[in-house]
Each structure stands twice: as C-alpha cells, then as structure tokens.
C-alpha positions in Angstrom: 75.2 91.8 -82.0 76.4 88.5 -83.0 79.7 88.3 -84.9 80.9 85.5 -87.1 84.7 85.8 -86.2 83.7 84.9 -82.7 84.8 81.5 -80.4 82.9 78.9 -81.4 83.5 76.4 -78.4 83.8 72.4 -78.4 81.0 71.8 -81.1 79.2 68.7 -82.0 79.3 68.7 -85.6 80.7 70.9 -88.9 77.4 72.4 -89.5 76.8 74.1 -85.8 80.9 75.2 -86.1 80.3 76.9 -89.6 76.8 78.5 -88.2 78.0 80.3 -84.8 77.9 83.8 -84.9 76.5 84.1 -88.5 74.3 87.2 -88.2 71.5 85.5 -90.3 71.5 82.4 -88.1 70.7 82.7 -84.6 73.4 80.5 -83.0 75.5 82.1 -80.6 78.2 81.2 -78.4 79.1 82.2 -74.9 83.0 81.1 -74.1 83.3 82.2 -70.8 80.2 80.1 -70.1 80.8 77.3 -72.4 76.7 78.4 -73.4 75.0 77.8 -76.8 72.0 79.6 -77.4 69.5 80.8 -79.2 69.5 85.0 -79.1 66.1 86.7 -78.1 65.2 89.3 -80.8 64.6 91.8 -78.5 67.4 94.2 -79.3 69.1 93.2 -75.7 72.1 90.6 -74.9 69.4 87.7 -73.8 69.6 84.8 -75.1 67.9 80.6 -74.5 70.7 78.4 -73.6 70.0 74.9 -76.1 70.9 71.5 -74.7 71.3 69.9 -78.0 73.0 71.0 -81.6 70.0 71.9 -84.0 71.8 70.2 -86.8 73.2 66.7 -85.6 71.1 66.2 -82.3 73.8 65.7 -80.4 74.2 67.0 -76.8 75.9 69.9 -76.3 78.4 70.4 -73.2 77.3 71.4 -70.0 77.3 75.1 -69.5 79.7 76.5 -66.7 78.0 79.9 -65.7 77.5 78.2 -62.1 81.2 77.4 -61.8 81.9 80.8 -63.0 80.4 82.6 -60.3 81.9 80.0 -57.9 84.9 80.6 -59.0 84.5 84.5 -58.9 82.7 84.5 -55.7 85.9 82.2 -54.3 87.8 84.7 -55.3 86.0 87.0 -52.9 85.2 89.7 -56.3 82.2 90.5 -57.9 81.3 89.6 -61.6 81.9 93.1 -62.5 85.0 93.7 -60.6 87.8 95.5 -62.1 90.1 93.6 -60.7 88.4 90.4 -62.0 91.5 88.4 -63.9 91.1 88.8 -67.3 91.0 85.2 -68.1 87.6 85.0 -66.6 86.3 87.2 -69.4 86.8 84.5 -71.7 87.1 80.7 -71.8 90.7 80.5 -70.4 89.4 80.1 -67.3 87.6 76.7 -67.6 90.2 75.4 -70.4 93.1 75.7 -68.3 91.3 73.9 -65.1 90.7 71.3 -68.3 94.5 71.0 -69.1 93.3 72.2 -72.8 
C-alpha cells in the first residue's frame, strides 16, 4: 500500500514531490533504493522503476539497489539478515556515503 506521508527522495520538480505516495496516483518511492516507480496493480509489492519524472521530463537519479546489495554482500550478510544495520532499511545508507 502506498502511503502519502512517505520519503519522497531528491525529486525533479514540485508536481512529482506533491504526487509520491498519493494512493490515487501511482508514484511511489523506494528510499533505500533511491527507485521511482510505477506500482503493478497486482495486489503484490512490484513495482516498474521510471527513468524520467512524468510531469517535468526530467531525469530522475540513478537507482542504488546494485550498490545496496554490494554494500550488504561486503558486509558478508544477507538482505534479510537480522543483523543487517538498520540504516540499510532506509536511505541513510547512501545519504551518509553522500555527505547529505
């Protein structure tokens, strides 16, 4: 289920920030993946990662799921580890390595 108090990531333009997570606008965000997407209505988590905002055109940025399981597997853990750092549940992985 999408939420609209949910991340909404380093956007493009005011329109795809105000849109994210809106339950009767299919634009989700993925923060521990820095992923935009479009959600498949098929009542499961799947979802197409977009390139580009709908609204403005503009390119999104690049989505960090490879890096995440770099960095998890360089950890020597699995994704669903319980010892997995919390961080890497969300997007304080990739901001701190960012010096945001």
């Amino acid at each position: 289920m999408i939420v609209s108090d949910m991340p909404v990531g380093p956007c493009c333009c005011d329109r795809m920030r105000r849109y994210i997570g809106l339950d009767d606008v299919g634009i989700l965000y993925v923060a521990k993946f820095r992923e935009y997407g479009l959600p498949v209505l098929d009542g499961g988590p799947s979802f197409i990662v977009i390139d580009f905002c709908p609204w403005c055109g503009r390119r999104l940025p690049a989505s960090l799921r490879d890096k995440w399981f770099e960095e998890i597997e360089r950890l020597g853990l699995e994704p669903d580890s319980p010892s997995l750092p919390a961080r890497y549940a969300t997007d304080e992985w990739w901001r701190c390595a960012e010096g945001h």
